[in-house]
N, C-alpha and C positions, 0 to 999 in steps of 0.2 A: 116519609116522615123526616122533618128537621132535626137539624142537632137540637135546637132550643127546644122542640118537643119531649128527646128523650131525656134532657137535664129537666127537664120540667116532672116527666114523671118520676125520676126518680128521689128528685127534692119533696115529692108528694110522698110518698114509701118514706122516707127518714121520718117526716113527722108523724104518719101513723107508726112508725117502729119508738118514737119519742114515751110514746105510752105505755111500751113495756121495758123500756131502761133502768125500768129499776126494780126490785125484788117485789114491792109492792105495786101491782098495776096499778093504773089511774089511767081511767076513761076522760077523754079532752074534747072538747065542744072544737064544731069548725074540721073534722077530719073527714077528707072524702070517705065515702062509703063505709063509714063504723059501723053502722045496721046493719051492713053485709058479713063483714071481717073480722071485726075487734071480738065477738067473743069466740069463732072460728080459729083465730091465733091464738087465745088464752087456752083453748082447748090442746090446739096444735103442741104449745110448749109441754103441756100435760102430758101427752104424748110421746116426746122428745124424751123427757126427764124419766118414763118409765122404760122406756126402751134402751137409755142408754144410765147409765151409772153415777158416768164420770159427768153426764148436764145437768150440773144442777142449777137449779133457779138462779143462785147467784151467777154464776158465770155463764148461762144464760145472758141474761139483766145486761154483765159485761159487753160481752160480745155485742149484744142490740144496740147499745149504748153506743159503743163504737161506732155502728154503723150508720146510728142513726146521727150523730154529731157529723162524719166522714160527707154524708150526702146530704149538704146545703149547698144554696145557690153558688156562694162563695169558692166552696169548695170544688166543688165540682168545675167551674170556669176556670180557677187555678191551675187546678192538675190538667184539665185538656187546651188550655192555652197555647203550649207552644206547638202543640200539634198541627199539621194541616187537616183538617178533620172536613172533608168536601163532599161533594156527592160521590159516592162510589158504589164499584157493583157487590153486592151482598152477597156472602159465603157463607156456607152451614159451618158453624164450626165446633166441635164436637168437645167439648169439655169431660175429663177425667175425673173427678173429687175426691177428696181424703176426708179420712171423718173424724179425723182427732181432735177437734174443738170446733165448737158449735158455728156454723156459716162458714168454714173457711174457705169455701170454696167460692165466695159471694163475689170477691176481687174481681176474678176471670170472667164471672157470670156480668159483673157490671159492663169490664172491659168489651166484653165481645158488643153488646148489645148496644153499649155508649156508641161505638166505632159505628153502629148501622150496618152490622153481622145480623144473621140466624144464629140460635144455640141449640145445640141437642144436649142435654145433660147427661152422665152418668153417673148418680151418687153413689157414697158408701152406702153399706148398709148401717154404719154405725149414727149416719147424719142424715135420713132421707123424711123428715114429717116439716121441718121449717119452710126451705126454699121453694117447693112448687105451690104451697102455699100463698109466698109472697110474689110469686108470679104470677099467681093470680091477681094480684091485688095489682100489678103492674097491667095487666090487660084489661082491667075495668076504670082506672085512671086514665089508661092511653087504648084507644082500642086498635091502633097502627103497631100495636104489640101483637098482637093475636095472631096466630099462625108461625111468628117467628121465636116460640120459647117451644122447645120440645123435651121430654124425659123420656129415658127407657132404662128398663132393668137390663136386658139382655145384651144381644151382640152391638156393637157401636157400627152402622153402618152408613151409606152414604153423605160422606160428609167430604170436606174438601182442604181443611186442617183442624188441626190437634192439640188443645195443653192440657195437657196430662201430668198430676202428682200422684206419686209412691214412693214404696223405700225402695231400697237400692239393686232389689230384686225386679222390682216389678217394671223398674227404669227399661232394666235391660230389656224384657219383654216389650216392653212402650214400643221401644228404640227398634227392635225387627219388626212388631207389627207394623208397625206406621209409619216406616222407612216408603219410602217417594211421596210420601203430605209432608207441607210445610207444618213445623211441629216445634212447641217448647217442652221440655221433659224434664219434671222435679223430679229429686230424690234425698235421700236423706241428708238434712245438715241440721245442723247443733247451734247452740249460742254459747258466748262465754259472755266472762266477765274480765278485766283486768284491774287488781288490788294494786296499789302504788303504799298502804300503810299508812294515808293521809286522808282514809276516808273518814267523815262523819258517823254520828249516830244515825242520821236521817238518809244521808247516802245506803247504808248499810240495811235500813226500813223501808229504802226505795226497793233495793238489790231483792228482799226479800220479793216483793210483788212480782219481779221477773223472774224468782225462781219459781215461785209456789202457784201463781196465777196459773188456773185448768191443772191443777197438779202437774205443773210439769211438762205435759205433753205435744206441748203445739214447737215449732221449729224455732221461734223465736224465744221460747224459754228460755234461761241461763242454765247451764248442765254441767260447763267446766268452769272454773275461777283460775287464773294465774295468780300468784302471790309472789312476793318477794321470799327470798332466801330466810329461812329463819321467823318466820311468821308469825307473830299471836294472834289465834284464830278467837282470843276472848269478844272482839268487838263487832265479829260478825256473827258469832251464834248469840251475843246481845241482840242485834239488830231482827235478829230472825223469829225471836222467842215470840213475838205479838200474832203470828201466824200459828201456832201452837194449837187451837182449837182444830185443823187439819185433820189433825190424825182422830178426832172423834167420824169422822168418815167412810166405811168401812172397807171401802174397795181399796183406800188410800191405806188405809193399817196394818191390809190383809198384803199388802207389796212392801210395805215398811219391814213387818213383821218376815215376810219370807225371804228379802235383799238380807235381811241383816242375819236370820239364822245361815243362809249363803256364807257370807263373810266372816262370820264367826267360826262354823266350822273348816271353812279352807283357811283358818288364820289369817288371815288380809288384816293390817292393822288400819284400824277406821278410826273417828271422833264421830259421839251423834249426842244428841240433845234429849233424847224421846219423840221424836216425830222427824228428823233429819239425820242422814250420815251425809258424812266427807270422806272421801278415801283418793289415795294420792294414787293417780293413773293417767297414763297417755292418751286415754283416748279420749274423745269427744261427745259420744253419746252415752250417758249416764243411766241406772235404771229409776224409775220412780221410787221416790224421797230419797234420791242419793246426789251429793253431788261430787263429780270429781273436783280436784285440784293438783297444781303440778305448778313448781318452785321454779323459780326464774333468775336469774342474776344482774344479765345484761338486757335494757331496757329495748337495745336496737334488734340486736340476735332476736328479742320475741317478737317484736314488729316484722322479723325477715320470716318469721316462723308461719306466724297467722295471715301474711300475703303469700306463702309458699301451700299452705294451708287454705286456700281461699274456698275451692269448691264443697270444703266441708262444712263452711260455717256460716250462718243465716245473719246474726249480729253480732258485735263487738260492743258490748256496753262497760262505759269507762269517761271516765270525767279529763281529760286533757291528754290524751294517752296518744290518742291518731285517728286520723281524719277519719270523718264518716261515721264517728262513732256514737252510738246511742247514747242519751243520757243515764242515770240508775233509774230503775222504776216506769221508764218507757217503751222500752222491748215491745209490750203488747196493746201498745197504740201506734202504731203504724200509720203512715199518711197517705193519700192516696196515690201520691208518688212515690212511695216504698216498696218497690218491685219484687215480688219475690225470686230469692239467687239474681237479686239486679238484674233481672233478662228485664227489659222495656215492653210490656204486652201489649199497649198499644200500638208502639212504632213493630210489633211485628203483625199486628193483625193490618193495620195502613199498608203496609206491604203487602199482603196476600189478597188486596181488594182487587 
């Protein structure tokens, strides 16, 4: 199978995913196999959203949306452009997945497959009804697909490399099982934000989308803020207040409600709004609807701070602060060159051909 074959079928998969990008389905004339699929995936999401809590249709919608915008012709030619992308020999290679917001594990699943890999999947249990779904739909589009997508629940076995996400536990485990495969190994990192005092109303109604968006929970969230020395945090719990419907949510309320009895009873001094806290602490990963923050002075000292700091933190979102940095409200649109922990998955899978 060619490269222009597999960019073909997966520009085929975005526009059937086109159909569920939004809250409200809408069936599209002109989509391969909808007889077969489309109402199998309206099913599937059904599914997804009773099984897990935290998917809900909307952020669902989101996630699809994304992906389905990510995989156009365009897109796809861009990001694998600078690659040598040639004939090479095919490797199983065994994917890990985390189930903290819906498809995240789709990245990896493209990467391998774009490259002219085998995949063996192992999902979570928290995310396992979307993806072998749509890989199905990938093998009736292409049938040079079939044989090379595999799933299993159980032991992960004959494969010949590994990228594997977890938290900082399970790294370590990664890391001895699958010591001598070539191997990429996520583990837990955080996002921040950096307040300069100059932001907008609309920066700060950006800011909110990267906290709140999946409540929270995906790595590129915002979980810490720096601020400047002396802060008024009036303009960013303005900014926040239009996401306020949240906490009607109950999984979301039932964590609101129990961080903050937390913090109340240990005395932890906080700010919250009714659906958000802040509380001033060093570290990096926050609980859901909390978020930290931590006072800054010197502009350069925090830049030595957050590149001394690197391996903990997924983005930097801040409008003129330092390089590479997200804009507000982008966090959880990512490009297809947006590597997670900036490992290059392609330029590692070209390698292990």
């Amino acid at each position: 199978m060619q490269l222009h074959q597999r960019i073909n079928a997966f520009v085929k998969l975005g526009d059937f995913l086109s159909q569920f990008s939004n809250e409200i389905i809408q069936k599209k004339d002109n989509i391969e196999h909808n007889e077969l699929f489309f109402d199998g995936f309206k099913h599937q999401l059904k599914l997804a959203e009773e099984h897990n809590g935290w998917f809900t249709k909307e952020n669902m919608a989101y996630a699809i949306k994304g992906w389905s915008d990510s995989l156009s012709d365009n897109n796809l030619n861009t990001w694998l452009k600078p690659y040598n992308i040639g004939k090479i020999t095919p490797k199983q290679v065994a994917i890990i997945m985390a189930g903290n917001i819906p498809l995240v594990g789709f990245h990896d699943f493209l990467a391998v497959l774009i490259t002219g890999h085998s995949v063996l999947v192992k999902q979570s249990s928290n995310d396992k009804h979307l993806l072998p779904y749509l890989a199905k739909y990938l093998e009736y589009v292409e049938p040079d697909f079939k044989g090379r997508i595999n799933f299993t629940e159980g032991k992960v076995e004959n494969f010949d490399a590994v990228i594997a996400t977890g938290s900082n536990n399970t790294a370590r485990y990664f890391e001895y099982y699958f010591k001598g495969k070539p191997s990429i190994i996520r583990n837990n990192r955080n996002s921040v934000a950096v307040l300069t005092g100059k932001e907008t109303e609309a920066d700060f109604k950006n800011l909110a989308e990267d906290i709140f968006r999946y409540y929270g929970l995906g790595c590129r969230n915002v979980s810490k803020i720096f601020v400047p020395k002396n802060y008024n945090f009036d303009g960013f719990f303005n900014g926040m207040f239009h996401w306020n419907p949240i906490i009607e949510k109950a999984k979301y309320a039932n964590n609101y409600d129990y961080n903050k009895a937390v913090y109340l009873m240990s005395e932890f001094d906080m700010l919250e709004n009714g659906f958000l806290m802040i509380k001033e602490d060093a570290s990096y990963a926050s609980p859901i609807a909390t978020v930290f923050y931590e006072f800054y002075e010197d502009p350069q000292q925090l830049k030595e701070k957050l590149k001394a700091d690197n391996s903990q933190i997924q983005c930097i979102v801040s409008n003129g602060f330092t390089e590479n940095e997200i804009p507000f409200g982008a966090s959880q649109k990512p490009e297809l060159w947006d590597y997670a922990d900036s490992v290059d998955s392609v330029e590692f899978l070209l390698a292990i051909s």
